[in-house]
N, C-alpha and C positions, 0 to 999 in steps of 0.2 A: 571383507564384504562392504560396498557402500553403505554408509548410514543410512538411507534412504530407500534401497535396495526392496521394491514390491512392494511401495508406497505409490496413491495416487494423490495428484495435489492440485489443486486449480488457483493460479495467479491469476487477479484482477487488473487491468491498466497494464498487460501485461506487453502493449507491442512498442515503451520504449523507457529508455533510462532505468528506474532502480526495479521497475515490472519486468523488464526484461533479464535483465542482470539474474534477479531471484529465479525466475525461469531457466534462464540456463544452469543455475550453479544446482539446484535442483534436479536438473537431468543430470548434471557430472556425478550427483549423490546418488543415483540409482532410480530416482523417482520416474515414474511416465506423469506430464505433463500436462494440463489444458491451457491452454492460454489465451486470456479472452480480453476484450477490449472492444471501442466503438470501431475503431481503423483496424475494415479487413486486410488490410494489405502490409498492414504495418505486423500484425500475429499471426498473418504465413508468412513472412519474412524472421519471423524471431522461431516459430515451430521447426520451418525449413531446416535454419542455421543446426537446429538443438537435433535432430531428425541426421544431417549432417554428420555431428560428432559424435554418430554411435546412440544415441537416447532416443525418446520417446516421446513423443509432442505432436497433440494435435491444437488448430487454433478454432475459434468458435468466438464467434462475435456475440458482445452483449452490450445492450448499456445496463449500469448499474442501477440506474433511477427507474428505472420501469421493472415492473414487479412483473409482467408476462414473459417481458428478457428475461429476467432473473430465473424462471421457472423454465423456461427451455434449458437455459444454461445447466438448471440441473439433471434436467433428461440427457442434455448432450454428454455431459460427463458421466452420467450414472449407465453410458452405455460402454464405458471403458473399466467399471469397475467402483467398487466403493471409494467415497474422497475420505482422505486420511489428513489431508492437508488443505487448508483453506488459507491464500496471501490474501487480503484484502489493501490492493495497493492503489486502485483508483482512484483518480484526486485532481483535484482542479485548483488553483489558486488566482487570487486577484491581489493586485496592490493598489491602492491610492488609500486616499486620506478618508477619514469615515464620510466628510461630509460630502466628497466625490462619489461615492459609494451609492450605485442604485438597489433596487429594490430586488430587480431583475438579478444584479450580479450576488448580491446578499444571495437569493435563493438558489441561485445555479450551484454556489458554492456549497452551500448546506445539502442540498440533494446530490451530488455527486459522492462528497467527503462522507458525512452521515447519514443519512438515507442510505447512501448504494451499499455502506457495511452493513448496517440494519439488515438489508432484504436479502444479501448474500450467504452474510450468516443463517439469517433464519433458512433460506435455502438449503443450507447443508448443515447445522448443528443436530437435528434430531435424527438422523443416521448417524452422526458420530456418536450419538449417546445411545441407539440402538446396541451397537457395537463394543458400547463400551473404549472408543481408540479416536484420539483425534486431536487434533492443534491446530487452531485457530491464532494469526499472526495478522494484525491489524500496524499498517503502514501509518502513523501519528506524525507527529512533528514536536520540538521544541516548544514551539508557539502553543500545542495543546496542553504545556505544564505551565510556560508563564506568559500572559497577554503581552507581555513587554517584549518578547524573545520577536523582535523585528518589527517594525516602524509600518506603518499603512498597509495591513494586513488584517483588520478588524474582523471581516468574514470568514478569513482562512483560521484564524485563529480561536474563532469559535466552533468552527466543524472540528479542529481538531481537536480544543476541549469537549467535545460531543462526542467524537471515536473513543476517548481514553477513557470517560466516563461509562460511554460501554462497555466497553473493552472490562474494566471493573469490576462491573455489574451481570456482563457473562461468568467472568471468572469466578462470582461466588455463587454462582447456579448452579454451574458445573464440575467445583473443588469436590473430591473424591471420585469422580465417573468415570474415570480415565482420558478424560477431554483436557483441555487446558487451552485458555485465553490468554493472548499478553499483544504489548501492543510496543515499535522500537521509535523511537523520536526522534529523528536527526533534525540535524539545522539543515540550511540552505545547502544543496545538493548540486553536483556538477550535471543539469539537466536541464530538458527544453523548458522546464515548469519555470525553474530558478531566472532561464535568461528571459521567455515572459515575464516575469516578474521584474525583473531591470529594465526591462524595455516598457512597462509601464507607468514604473517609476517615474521613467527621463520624458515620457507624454505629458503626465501629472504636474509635475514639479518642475518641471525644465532643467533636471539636470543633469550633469553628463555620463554616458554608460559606465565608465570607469568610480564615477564619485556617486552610482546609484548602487554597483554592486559593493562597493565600500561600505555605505551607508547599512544596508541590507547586514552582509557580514558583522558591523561593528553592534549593531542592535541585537544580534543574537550572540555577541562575544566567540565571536570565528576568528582565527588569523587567515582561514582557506575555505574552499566548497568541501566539500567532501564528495568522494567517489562513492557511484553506484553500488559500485560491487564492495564496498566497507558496509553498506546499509544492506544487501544480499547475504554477506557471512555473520549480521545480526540476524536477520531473518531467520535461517537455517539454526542457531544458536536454539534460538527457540522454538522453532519447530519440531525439534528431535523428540521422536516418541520414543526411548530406546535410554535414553540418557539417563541424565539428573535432572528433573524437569519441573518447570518452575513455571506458576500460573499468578495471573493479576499483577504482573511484570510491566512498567510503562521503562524501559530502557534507555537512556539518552545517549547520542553521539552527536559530537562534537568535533568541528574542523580544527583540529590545537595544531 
């Protein structure tokens, strides 16, 4: 039987690279799906696919930052069934140098990264703890263990010490309930974020897209990006309600 198998789960940022990735591999394990994100078009493209291969996915637009989204969001799921699973994978990144760095992008970053986990979780943790069943999987980064882990990243770096610290701070709320928090941290990612992120670089700094995503990998001690779907069978790792299960987990992967 799928690990997963009559589990409902709802993926944030769900319509592309490691949101979607988690999405799919999610429905290969049994789970029926939400998949939600700002881009309609982009989470019926990924539910289609998943709907496609036999599983179960519907899409449902949110943004994370607005707490009336986030409450639909949880009516639209809670009409497929109770959430057992919650990806918190939305996320925005900037790069430049702090003192490039506006005020505007500071807070975009902060409100997407932390804020949109804040209101999601709080969205669905008290029916997991009704229940007594639930996993909670907060998508982090490198950057939110060490500020050094990548070069002009000041903002992204501090939402993701703000996810982890969460992520923490749930897990000893909810040790014993049958819930469980953890959060997986990879480095830079083969995704549209990462090549934003190079391409902002080479705006900033003037340098060339080859010696921006160098630059990028060597500050977080990469020899490679890493693929979606390595950061999706972390995911799922920790997701399993069934397992060996392990909470206040900040997981690191790494391009070796």
């Amino acid at each position: 039987m799928p690990r997963f198998d009559g589990s409902l789960a709802v993926v944030t940022g769900g319509g592309s690279g490691i949101g979607a990735a988690v999405a799919a591999e999610l429905a290969r394990e049994g789970a029926a799906v939400v998949v939600t994100a700002r881009r309609t078009d982009r989470i019926e493209r990924v539910a289609t696919e998943i709907r496609g291969a036999g599983g179960q996915a519907w899409a449902v637009h949110c943004d994370v930052t607005d707490p009336g989204s986030v409450t639909d969001l949880a009516k639209s799921a809670a009409r497929h069934g109770s959430v057992d699973i919650l990806v918190n994978n939305a996320g925005v990144a900037h790069s430049a140098p702090l003192a490039k760095t506006s005020l505007e992008d500071w807070n975009r970053v902060l409100a997407v990264n932390a804020t949109g986990t804040f209101l999601c979780t709080r969205a669905f943790l008290s029916g997991m703890l009704e229940r007594k069943r639930g996993s909670i999987v907060n998508v982090a980064s490198v950057a939110g263990l060490e500020g050094g882990a990548g070069r002009y990243i000041a903002a992204y770096a501090a939402a993701k010490h703000a996810v982890i610290g969460l992520t923490r701070s749930i897990a000893a709320e909810v040790e014993g309930t049958g819930v469980t928090c953890n959060a997986v941290c990879p480095g830079f990612v083969d995704t549209e974020m990462t090549q934003e992120s190079v391409d902002r670089v080479v705006e900033k700094t003037g340098k060339s897209p080859t010696d921006a995503l160098q630059a990028l990998l060597a500050s977080a001690s990469q020899r490679r990006l890493i693929t979606a779907d390595e950061v999706a069978q972390a995911v799922l790792a920790l997701a399993d309600l069934n397992g060996k299960r392990v909470n206040g987990t900040a997981k690191e992967l790494h391009g070796v």
